[in-house]
N, C-alpha and C positions, 0 to 999 in steps of 0.2 A: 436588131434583136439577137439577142445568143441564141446559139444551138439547143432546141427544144430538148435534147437526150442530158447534154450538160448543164441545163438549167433546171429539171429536175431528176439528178441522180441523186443517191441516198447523202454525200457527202454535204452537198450545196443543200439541199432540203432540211438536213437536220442542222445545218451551221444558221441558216437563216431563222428555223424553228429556236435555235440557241439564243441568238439574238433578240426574236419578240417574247420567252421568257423572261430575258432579264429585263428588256424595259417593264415587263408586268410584273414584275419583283420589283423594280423599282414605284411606280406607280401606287401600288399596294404598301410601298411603306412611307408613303406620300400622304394617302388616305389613311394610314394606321389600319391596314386590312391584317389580321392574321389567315387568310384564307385567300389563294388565289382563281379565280375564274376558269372554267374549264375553256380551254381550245379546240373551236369547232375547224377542221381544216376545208377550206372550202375548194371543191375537186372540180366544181362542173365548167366546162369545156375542158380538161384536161385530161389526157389519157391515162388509163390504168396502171401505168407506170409511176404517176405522181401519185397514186395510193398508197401503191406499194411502196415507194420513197416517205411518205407521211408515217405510214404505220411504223415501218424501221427506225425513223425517228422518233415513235412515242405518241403521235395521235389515236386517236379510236374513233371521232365520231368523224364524220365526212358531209361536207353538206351539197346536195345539187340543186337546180333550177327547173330542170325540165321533166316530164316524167319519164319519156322514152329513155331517155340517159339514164338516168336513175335504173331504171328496168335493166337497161342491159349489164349496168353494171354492176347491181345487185347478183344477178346468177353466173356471173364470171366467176373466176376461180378465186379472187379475191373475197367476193362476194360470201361462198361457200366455204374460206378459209375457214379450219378449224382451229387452227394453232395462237390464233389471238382474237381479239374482238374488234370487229368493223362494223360501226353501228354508223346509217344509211338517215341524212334528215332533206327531208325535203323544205328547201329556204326559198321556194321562187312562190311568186305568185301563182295561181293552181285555175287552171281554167276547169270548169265542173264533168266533163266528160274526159279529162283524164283522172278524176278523183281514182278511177279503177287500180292505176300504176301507184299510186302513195299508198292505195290500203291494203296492195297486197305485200308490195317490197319494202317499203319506206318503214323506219324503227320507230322514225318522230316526223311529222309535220308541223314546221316551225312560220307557218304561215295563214294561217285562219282567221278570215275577214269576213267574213258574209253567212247570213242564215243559211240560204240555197248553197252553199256551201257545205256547210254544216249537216244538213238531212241528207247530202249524197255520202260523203263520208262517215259519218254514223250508221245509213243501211252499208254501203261496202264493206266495214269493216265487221258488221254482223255477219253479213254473207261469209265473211273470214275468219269467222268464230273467234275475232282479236278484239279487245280497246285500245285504241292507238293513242297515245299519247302528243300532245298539241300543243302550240304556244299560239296565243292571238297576236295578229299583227295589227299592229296602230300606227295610221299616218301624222305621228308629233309633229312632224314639219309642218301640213296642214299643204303642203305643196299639191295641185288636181293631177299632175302627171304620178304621182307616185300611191300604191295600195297600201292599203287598212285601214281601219276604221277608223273616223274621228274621236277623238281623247274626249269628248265630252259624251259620245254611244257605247266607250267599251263596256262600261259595268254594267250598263242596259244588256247589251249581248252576252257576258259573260252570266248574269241570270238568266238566258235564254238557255245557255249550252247545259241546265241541269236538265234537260229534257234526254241530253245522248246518250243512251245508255254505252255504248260503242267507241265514244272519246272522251279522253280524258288531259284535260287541259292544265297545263302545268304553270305556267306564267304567261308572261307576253313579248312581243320582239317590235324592234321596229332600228329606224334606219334615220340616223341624222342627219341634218342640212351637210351637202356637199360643199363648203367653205373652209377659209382659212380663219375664219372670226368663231376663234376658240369658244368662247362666251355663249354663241350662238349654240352652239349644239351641245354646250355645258349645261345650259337652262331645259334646252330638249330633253337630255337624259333624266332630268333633274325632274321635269315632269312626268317622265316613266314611271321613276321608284315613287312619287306618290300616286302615281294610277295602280301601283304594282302593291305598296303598303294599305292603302286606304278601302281597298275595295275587302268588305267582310261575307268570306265564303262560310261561316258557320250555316249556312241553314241549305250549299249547295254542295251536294256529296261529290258532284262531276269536276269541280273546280279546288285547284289545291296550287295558293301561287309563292311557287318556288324559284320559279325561274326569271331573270331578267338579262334576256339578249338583244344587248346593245355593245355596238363598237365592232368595226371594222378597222381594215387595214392601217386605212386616214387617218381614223380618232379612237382607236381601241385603250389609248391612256387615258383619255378623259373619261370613255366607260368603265373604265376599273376605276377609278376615283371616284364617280358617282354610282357605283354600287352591283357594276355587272355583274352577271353571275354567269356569265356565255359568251364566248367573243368568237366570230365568223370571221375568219381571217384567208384569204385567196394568196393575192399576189406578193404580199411581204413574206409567207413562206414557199408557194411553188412559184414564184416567176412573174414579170410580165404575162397576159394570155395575148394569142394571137388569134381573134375574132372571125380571121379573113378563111 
């Protein structure tokens, strides 16, 4: 593995961020997009350095996993930069007694699968005189190792979330089969944008679906072709991570 310091310095971060713009320029004019997908950079396990490397290159949103990371690295100096915008999403699955850490640091929680979920962050985010803005997450794969909801409960729960007055729910996210059988997680996607188009929020003030985050590192082309509107990208622009 290269040297953690040279693998995200601002050069290497922004030549690699260069590169997944152009394949999403290309992709985008694959599908006939005149609009391309915003780039969520995804930070967590890596240190405040690969922010600051993101941001210099042009990102603003950053996504983590954990809350306590999140936490800390919300009130770093990054966190408190004034000079540009760093806006903080929490993409991991949210175990309910850290709801505390998303609702007071976190910009967006891009991970909302569960009612008990839902009523702790809804009172948190009152406690914090905020409405935080949320994306529900849906297990298309249908895989039991993997979170959010089944694709046939989402529009059930998504009538459920006009109860929050506290969150406010933008679209939906979710996470394709980990394969090389394109087709496979092309249909996935594919069943997003019609969970994502189909479901009619006129009568639910809490829901407004805007957003559709799908595509990572792996398949973020096939998500720009089928309609993404958010791509959570890690290791194709900061690096390899090292777990250990």
């Amino acid at each position: 593995m290269p040297d953690l310091n040279e693998q995200i310095s601002i050069d290497a971060v922004t030549e690699r961020l260069r590169a997944v713009r152009e394949r999403v320029a290309q992709a985008c004019e694959r599908a006939g997009r005149a609009d391309e997908p915003m780039i969520v950079g995804v930070s967590k396990t890596f240190p405040l350095r690969a922010v600051e490397a993101g941001q210099a290159a042009g990102l603003t949103h950053f996504g983590e996993n954990r809350g306590r990371e999140l936490r800390d690295k919300a009130r770093s100096k990054i966190g408190a930069f004034k000079g540009g915008d760093v806006h903080w999403r929490m993409i991991g699955h949210l175990q309910t007694n850290k709801a505390k850490f998303v609702a007071r640091y976190a910009d967006w929680f891009d991970a909302l699968d569960r009612p008990g979920l839902a009523e702790e962050l809804n009172g948190r985010a009152a406690r914090n005189n905020r409405v935080l803005p949320c994306l529900v997450q849906v297990n298309v794969t249908r895989q039991e190792q993997k979170y959010g909801l089944p694709p046939e409960a989402t529009h059930d729960f998504l009538d459920r979330c006009a109860q929050y007055e506290h969150l406010a729910v933008k679209g939906l996210m979710a996470m394709g089969s980990f394969t090389d059988e394109v087709e496979t997680v092309r249909g996935e996607f594919q069943e997003m944008r019609t969970l994502l188009e189909t479901y009619d929020a006129a009568d639910n003030p809490r829901v407004d679906m805007e957003e559709l985050s799908i595509g990572m590192s792996n398949d973020f082309e096939v998500a720009v072709e089928e309609g993404s509107t958010m791509l959570r990208i890690g290791s194709a622009i900061f690096g390899p991570r090292d777990y250990d």
